[in-house]
PDB file of N, CA, C and O in Angstrom:
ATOM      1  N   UNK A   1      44.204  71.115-144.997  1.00  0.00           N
ATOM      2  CA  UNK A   1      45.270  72.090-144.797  1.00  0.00           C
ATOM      3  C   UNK A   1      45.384  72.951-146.049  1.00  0.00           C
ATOM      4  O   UNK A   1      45.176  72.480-147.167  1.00  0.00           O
ATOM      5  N   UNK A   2      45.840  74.691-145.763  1.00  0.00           N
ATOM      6  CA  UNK A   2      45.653  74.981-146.896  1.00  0.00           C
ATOM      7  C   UNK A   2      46.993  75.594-147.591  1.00  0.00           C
ATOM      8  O   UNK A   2      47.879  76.063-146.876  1.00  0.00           O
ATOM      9  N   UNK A   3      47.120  75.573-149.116  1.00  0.00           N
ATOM     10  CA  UNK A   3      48.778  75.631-149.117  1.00  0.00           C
ATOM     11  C   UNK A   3      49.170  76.811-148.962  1.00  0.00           C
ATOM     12  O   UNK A   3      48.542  77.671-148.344  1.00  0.00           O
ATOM     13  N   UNK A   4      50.427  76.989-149.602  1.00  0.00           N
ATOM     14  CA  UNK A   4      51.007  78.545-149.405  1.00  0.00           C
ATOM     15  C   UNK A   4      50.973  79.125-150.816  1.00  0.00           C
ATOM     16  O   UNK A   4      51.364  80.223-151.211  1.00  0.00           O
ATOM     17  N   UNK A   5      50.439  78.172-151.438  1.00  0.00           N
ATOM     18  CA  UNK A   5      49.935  79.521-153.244  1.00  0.00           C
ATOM     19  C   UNK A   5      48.669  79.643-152.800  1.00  0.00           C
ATOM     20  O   UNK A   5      48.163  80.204-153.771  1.00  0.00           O
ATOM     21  N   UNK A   6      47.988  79.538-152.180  1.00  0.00           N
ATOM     22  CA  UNK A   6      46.044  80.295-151.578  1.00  0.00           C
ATOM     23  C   UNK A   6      46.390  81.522-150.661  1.00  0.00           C
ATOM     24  O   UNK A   6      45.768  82.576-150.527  1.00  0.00           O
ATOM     25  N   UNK A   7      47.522  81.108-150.082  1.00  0.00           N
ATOM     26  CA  UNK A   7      48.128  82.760-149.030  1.00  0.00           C
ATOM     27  C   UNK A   7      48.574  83.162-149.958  1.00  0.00           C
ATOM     28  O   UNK A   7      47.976  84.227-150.114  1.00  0.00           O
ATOM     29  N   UNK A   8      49.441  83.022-150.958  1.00  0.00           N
ATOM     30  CA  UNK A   8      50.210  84.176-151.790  1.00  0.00           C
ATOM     31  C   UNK A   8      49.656  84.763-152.364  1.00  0.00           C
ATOM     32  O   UNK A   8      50.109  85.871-152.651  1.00  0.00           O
ATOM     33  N   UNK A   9      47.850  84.199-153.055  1.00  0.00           N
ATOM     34  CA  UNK A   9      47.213  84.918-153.654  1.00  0.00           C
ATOM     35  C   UNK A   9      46.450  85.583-152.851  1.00  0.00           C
ATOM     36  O   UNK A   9      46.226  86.730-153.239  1.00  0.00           O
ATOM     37  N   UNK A  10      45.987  85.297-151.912  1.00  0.00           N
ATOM     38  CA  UNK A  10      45.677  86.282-150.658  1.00  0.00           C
ATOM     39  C   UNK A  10      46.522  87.301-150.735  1.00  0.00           C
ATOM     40  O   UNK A  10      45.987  88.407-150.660  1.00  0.00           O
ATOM     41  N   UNK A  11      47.189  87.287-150.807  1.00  0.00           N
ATOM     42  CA  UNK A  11      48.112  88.360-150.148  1.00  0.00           C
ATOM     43  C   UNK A  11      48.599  89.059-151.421  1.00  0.00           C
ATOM     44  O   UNK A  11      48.935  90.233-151.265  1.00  0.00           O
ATOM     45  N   UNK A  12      48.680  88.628-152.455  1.00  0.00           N
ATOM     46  CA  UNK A  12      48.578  89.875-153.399  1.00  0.00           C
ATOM     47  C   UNK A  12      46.771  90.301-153.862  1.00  0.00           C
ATOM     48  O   UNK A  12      46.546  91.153-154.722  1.00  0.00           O
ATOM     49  N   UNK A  13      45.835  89.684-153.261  1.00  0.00           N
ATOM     50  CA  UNK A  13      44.576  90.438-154.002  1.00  0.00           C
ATOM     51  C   UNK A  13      44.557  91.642-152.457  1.00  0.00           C
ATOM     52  O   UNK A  13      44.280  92.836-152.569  1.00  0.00           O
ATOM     53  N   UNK A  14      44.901  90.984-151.166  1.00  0.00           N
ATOM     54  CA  UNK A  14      44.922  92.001-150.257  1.00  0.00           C
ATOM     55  C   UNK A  14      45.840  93.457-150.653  1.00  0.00           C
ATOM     56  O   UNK A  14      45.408  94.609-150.629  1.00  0.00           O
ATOM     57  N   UNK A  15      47.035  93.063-150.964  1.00  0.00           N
ATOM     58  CA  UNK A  15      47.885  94.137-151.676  1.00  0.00           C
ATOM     59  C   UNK A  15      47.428  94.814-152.642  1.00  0.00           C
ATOM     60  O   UNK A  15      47.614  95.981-152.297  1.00  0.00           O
ATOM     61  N   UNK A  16      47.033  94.810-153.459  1.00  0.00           N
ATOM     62  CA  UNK A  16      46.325  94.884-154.627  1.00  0.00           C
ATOM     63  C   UNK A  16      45.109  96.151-153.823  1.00  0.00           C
ATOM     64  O   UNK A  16      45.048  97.357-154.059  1.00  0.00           O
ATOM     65  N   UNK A  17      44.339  95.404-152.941  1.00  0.00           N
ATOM     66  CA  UNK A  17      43.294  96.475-152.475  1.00  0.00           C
ATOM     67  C   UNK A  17      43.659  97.325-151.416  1.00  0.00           C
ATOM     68  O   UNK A  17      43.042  98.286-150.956  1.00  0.00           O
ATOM     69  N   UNK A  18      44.946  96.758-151.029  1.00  0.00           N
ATOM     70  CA  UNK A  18      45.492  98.361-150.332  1.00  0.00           C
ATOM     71  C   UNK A  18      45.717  99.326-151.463  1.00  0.00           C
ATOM     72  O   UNK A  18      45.253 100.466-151.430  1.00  0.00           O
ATOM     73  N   UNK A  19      46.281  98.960-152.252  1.00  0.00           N
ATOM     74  CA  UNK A  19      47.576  99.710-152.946  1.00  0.00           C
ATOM     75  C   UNK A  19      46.276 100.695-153.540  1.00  0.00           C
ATOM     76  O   UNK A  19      46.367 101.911-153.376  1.00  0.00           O
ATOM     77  N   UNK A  20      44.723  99.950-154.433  1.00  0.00           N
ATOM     78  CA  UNK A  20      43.703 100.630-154.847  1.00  0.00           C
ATOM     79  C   UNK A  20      43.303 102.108-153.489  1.00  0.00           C
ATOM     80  O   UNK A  20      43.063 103.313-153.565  1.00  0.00           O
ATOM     81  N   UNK A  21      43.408 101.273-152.582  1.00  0.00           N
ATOM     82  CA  UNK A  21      42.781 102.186-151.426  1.00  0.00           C
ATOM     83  C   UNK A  21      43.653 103.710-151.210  1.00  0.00           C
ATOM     84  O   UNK A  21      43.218 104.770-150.760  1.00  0.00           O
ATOM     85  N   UNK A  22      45.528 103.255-151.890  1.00  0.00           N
ATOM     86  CA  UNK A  22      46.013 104.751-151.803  1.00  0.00           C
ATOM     87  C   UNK A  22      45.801 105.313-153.154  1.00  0.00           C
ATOM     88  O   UNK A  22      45.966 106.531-153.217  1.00  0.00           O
ATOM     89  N   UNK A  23      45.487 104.737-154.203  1.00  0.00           N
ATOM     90  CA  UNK A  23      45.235 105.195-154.591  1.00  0.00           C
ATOM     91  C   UNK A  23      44.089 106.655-155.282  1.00  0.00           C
ATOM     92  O   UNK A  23      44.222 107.755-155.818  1.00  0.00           O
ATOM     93  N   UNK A  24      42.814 105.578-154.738  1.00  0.00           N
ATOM     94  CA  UNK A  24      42.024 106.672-154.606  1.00  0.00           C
ATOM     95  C   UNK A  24      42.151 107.346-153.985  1.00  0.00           C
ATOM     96  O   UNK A  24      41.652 108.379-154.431  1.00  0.00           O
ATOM     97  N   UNK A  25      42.658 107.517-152.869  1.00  0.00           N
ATOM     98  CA  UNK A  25      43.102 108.738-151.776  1.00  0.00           C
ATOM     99  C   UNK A  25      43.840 110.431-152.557  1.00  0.00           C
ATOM    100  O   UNK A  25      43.772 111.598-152.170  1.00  0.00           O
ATOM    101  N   UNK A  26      44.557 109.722-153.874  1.00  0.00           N
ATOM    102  CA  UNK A  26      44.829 110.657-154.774  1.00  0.00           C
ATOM    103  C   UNK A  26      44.553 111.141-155.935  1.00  0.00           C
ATOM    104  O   UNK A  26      45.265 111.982-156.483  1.00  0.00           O
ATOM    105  N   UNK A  27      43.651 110.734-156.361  1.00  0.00           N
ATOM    106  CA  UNK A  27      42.655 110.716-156.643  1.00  0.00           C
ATOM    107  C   UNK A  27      41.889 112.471-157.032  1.00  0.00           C
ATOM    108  O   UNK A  27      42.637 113.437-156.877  1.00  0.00           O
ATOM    109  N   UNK A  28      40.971 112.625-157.335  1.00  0.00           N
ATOM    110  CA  UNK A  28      40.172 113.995-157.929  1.00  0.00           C
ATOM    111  C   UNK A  28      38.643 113.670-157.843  1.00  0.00           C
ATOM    112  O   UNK A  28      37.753 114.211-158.498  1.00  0.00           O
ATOM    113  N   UNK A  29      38.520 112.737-156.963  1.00  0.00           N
ATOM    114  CA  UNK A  29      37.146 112.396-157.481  1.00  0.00           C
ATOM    115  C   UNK A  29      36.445 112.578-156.115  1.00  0.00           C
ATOM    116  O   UNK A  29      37.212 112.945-155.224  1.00  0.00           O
ATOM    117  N   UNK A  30      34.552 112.318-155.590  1.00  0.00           N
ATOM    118  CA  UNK A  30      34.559 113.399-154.758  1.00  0.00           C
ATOM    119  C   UNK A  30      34.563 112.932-153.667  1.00  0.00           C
ATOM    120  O   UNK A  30      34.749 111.715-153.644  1.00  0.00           O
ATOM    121  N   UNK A  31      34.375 113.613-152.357  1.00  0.00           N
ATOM    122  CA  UNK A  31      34.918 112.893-151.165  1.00  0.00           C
ATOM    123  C   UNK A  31      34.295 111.757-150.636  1.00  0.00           C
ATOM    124  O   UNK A  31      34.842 110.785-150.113  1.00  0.00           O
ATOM    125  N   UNK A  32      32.465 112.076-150.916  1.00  0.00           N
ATOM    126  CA  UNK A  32      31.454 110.580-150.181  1.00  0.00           C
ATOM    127  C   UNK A  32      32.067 109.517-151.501  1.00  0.00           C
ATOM    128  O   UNK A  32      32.086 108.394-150.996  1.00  0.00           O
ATOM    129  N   UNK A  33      32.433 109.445-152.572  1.00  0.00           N
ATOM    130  CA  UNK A  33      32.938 108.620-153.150  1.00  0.00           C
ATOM    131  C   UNK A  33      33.810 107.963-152.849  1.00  0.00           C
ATOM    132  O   UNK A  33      33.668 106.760-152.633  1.00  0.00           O
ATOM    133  N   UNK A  34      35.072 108.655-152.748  1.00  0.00           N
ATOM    134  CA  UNK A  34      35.963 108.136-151.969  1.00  0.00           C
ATOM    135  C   UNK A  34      36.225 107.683-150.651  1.00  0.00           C
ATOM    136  O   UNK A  34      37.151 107.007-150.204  1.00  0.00           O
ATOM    137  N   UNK A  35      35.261 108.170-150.137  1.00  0.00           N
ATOM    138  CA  UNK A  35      35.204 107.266-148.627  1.00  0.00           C
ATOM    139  C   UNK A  35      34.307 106.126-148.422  1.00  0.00           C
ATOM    140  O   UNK A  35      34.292 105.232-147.575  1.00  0.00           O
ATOM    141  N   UNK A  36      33.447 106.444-149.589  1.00  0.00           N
ATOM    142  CA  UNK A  36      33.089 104.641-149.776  1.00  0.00           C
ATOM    143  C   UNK A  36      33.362 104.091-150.462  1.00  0.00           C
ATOM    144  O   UNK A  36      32.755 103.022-150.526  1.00  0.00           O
ATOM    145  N   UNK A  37      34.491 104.348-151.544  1.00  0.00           N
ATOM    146  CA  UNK A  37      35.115 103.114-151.794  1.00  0.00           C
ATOM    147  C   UNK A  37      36.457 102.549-150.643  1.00  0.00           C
ATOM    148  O   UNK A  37      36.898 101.412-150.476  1.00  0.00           O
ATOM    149  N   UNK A  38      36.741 103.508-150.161  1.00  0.00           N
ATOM    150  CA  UNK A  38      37.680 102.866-149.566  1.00  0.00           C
ATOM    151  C   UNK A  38      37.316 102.091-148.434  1.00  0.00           C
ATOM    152  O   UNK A  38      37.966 101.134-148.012  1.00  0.00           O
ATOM    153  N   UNK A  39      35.996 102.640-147.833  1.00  0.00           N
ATOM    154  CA  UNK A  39      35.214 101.635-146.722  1.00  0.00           C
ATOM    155  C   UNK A  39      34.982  99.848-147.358  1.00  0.00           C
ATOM    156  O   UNK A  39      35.154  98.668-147.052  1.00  0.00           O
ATOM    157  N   UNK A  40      34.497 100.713-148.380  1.00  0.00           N
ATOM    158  CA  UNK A  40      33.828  98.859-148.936  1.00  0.00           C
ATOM    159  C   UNK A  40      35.600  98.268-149.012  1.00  0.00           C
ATOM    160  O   UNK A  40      36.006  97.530-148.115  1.00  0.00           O
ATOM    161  N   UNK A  41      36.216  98.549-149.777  1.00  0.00           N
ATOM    162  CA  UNK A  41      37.758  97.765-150.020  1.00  0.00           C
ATOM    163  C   UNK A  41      37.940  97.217-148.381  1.00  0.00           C
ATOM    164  O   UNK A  41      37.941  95.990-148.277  1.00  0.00           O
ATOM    165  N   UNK A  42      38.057  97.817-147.395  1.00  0.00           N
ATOM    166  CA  UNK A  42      38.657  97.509-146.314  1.00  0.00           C
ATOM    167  C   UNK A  42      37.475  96.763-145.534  1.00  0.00           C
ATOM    168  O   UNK A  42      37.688  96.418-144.372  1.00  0.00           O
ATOM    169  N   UNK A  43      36.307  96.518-146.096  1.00  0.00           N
ATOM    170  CA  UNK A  43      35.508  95.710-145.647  1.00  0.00           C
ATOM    171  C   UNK A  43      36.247  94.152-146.379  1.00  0.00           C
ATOM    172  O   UNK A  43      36.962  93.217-146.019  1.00  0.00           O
ATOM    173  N   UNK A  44      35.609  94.578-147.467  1.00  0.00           N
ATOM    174  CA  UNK A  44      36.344  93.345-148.129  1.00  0.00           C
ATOM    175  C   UNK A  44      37.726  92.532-147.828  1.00  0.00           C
ATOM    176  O   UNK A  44      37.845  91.311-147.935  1.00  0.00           O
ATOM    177  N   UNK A  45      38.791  93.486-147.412  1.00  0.00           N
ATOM    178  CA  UNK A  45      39.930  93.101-147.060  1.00  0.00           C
ATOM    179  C   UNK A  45      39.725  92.322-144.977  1.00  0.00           C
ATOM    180  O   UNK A  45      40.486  91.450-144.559  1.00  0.00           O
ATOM    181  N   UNK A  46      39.027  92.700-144.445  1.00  0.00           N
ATOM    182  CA  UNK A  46      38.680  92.779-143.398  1.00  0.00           C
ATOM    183  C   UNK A  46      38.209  91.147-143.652  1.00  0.00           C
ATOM    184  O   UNK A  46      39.064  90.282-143.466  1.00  0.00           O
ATOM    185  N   UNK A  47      37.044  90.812-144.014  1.00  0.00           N
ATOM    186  CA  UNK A  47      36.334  89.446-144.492  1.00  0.00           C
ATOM    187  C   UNK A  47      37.181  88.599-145.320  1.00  0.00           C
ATOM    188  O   UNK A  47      36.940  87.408-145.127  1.00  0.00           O
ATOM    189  N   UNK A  48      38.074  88.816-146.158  1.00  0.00           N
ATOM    190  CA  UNK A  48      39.281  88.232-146.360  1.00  0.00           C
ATOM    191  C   UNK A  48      40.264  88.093-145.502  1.00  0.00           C
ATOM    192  O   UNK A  48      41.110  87.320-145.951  1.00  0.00           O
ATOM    193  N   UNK A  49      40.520  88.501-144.472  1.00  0.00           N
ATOM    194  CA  UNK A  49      41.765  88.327-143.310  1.00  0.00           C
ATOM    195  C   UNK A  49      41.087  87.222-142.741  1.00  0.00           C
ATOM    196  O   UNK A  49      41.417  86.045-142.889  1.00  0.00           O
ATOM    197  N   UNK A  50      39.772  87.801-141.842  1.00  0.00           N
ATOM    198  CA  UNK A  50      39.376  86.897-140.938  1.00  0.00           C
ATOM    199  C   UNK A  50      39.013  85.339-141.614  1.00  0.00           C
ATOM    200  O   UNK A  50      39.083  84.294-140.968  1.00  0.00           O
ATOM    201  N   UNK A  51      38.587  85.447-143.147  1.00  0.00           N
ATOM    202  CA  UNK A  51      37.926  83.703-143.390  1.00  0.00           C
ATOM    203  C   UNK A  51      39.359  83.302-143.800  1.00  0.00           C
ATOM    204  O   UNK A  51      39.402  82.133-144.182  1.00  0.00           O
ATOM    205  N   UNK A  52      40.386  83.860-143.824  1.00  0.00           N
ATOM    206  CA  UNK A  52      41.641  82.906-143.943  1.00  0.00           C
ATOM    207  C   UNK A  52      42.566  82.543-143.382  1.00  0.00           C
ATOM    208  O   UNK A  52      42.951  81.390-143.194  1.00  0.00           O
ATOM    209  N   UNK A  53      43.333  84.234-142.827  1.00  0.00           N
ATOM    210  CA  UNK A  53      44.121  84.070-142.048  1.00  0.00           C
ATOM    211  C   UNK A  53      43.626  83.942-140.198  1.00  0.00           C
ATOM    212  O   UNK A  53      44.290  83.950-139.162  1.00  0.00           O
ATOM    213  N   UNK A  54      42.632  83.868-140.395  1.00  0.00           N
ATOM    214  CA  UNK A  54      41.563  83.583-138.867  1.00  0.00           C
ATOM    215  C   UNK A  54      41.347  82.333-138.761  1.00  0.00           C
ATOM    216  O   UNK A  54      41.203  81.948-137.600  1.00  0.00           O
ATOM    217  N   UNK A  55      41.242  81.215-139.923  1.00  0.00           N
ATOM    218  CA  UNK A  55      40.924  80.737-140.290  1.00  0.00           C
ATOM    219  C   UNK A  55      39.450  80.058-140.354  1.00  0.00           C
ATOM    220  O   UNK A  55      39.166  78.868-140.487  1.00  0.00           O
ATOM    221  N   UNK A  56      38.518  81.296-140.205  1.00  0.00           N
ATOM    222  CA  UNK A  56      37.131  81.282-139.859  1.00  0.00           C
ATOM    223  C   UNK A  56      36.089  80.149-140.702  1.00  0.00           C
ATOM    224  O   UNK A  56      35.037  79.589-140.396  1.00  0.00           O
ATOM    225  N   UNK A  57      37.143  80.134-142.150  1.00  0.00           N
ATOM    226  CA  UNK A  57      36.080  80.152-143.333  1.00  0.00           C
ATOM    227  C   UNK A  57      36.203  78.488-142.572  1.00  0.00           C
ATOM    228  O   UNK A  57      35.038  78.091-142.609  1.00  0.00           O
ATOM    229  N   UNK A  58      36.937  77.541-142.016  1.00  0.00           N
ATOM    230  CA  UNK A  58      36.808  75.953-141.494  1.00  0.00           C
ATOM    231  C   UNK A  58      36.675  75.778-140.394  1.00  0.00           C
ATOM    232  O   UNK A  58      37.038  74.733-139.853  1.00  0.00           O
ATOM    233  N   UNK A  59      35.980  76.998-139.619  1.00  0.00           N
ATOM    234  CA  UNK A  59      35.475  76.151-138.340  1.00  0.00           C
ATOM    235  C   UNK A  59      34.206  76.552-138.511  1.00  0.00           C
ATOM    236  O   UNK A  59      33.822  77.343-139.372  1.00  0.00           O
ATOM    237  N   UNK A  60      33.482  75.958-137.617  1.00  0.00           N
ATOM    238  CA  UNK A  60      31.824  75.760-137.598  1.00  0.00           C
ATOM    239  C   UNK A  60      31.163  77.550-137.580  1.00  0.00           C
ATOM    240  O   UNK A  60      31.575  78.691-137.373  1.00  0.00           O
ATOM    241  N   UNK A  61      30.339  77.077-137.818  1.00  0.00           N
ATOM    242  CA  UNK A  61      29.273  78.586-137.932  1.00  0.00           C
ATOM    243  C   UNK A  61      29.547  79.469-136.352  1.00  0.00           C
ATOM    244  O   UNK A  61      30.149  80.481-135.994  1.00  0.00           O
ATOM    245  N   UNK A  62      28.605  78.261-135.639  1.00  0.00           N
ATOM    246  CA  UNK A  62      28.896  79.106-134.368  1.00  0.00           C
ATOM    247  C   UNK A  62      29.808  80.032-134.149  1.00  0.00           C
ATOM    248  O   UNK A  62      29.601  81.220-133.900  1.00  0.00           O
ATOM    249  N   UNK A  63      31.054  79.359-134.264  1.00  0.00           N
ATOM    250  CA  UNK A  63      32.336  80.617-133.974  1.00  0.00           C
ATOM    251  C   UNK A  63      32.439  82.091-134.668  1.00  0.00           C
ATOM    252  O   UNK A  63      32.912  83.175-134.327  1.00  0.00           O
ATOM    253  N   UNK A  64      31.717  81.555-135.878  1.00  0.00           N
ATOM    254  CA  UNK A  64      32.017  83.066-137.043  1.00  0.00           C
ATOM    255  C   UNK A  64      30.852  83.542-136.048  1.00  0.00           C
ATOM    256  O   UNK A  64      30.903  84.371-135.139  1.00  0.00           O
ATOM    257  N   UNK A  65      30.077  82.971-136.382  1.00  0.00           N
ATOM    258  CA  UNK A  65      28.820  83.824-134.926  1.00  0.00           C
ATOM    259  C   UNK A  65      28.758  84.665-134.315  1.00  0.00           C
ATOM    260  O   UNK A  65      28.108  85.709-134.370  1.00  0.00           O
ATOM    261  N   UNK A  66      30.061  83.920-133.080  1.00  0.00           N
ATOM    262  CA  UNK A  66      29.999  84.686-132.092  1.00  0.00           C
ATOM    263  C   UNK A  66      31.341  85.854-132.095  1.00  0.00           C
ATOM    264  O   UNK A  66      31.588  86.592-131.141  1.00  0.00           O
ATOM    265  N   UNK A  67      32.155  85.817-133.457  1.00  0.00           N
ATOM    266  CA  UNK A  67      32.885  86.543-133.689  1.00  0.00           C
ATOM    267  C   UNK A  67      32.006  87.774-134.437  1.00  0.00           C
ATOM    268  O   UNK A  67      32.642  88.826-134.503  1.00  0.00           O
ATOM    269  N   UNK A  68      30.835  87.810-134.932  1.00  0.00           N
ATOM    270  CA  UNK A  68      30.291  88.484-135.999  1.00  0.00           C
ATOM    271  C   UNK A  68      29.637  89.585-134.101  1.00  0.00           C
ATOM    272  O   UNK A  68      29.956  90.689-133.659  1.00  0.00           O
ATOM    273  N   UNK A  69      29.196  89.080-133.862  1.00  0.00           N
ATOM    274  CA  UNK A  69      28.524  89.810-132.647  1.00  0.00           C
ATOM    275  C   UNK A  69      29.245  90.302-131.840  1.00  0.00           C
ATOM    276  O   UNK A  69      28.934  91.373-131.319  1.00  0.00           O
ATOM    277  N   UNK A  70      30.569  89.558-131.476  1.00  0.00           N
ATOM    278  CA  UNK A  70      31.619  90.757-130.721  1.00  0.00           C
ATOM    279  C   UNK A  70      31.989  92.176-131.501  1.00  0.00           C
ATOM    280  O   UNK A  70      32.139  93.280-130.977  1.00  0.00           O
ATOM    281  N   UNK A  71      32.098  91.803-132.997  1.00  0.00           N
ATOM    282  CA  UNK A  71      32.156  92.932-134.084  1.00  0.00           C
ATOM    283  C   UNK A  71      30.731  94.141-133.654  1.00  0.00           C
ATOM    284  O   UNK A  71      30.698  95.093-132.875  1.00  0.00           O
ATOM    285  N   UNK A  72      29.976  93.709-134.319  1.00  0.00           N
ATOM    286  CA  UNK A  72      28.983  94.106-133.997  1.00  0.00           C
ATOM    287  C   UNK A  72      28.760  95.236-133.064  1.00  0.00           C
ATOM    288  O   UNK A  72      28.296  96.318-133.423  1.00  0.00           O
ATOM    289  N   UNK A  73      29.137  94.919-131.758  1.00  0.00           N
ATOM    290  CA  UNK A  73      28.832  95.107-130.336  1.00  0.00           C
ATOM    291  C   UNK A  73      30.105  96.053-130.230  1.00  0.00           C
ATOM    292  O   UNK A  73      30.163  97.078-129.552  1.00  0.00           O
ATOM    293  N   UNK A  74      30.892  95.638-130.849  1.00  0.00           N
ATOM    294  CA  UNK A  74      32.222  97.034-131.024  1.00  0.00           C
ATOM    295  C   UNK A  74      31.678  98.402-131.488  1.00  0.00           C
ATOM    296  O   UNK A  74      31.635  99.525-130.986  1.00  0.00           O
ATOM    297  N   UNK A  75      31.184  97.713-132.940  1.00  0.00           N
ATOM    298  CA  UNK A  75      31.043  98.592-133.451  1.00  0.00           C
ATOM    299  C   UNK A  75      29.777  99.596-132.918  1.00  0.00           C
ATOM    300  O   UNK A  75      29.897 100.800-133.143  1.00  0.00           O
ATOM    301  N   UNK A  76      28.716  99.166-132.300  1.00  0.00           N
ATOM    302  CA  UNK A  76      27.679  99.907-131.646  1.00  0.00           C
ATOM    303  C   UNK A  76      28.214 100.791-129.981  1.00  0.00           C
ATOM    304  O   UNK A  76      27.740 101.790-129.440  1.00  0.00           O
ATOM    305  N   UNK A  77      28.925 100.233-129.729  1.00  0.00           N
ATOM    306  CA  UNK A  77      30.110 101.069-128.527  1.00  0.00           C
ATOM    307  C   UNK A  77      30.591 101.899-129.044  1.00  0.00           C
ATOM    308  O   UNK A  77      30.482 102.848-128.268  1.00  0.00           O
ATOM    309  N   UNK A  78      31.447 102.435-130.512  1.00  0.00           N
ATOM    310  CA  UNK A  78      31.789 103.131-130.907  1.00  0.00           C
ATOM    311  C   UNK A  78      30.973 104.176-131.900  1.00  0.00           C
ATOM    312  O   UNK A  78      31.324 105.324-132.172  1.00  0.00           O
ATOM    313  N   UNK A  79      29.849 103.516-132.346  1.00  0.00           N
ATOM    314  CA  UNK A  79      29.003 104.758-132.061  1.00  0.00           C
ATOM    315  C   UNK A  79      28.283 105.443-131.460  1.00  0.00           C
ATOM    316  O   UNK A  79      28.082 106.560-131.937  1.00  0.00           O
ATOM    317  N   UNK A  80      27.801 105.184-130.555  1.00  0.00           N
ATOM    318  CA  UNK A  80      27.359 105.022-128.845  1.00  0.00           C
ATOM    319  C   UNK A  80      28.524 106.544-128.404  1.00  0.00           C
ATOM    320  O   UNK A  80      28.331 107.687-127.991  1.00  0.00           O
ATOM    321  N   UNK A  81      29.800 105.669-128.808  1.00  0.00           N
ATOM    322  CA  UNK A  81      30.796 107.357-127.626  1.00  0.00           C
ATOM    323  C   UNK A  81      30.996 108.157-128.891  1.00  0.00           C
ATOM    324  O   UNK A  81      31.484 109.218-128.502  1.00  0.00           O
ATOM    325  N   UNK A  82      30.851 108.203-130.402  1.00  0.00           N
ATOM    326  CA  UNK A  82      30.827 108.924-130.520  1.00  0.00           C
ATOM    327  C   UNK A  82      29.712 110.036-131.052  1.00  0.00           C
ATOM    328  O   UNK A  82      29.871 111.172-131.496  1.00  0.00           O
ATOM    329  N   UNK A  83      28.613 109.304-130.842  1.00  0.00           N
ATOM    330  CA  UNK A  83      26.848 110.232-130.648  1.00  0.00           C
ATOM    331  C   UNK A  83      27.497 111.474-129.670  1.00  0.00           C
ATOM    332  O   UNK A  83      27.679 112.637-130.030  1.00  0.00           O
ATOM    333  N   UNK A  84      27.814 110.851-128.239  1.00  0.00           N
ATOM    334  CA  UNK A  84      28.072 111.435-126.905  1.00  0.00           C
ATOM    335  C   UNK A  84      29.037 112.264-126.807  1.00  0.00           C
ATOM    336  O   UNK A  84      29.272 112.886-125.771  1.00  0.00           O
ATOM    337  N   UNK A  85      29.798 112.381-128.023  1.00  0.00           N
ATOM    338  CA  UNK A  85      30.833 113.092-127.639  1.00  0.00           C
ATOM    339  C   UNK A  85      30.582 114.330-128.474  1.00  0.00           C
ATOM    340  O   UNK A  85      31.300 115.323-128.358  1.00  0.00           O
ATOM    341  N   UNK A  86      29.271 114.256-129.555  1.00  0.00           N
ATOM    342  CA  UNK A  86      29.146 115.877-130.065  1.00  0.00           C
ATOM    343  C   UNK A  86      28.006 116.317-129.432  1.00  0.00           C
ATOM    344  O   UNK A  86      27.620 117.475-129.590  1.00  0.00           O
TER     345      UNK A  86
END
């Protein structure tokens, strides 16, 4: 079981990489920069939700698995409609 100081620090390094993410938003610096840092942060924050508060990171592989491929399969649907839509 896991306690509630491993969520609190969760939850301020998640805070922490929002708060970075508005930041650069204001930022001066140039735009493919800033849109990949803020991609990678919200990746990162993304893989931090799911292995904790999912609680992915203690169940067996399989499951992250077949959670990694529903992702996946989203994400190729959504570029799929939007190829089609220009």
């Amino acid at each position: 079981m896991t306690s509630t100081k491993l969520y609190s620090v969760i939850y301020v390094v998640l805070f922490v990489f929002a708060t970075a993410q508005v930041a650069i938003e204001f930022t001066n610096i140039a735009y493919w920069v800033a849109v990949t840092a803020i991609l990678v942060l919200s990746v990162i924050k993304a893989v931090v939700v799911a292995a904790y508060y999912q609680h992915l990171k203690y169940e067996p592989r399989s499951i992250t698995y077949v959670m990694l491929s529903g992702l996946l399969t989203a994400l190729a649907l959504t570029f799929a409609a939007s190829y089609s839509i220009t």
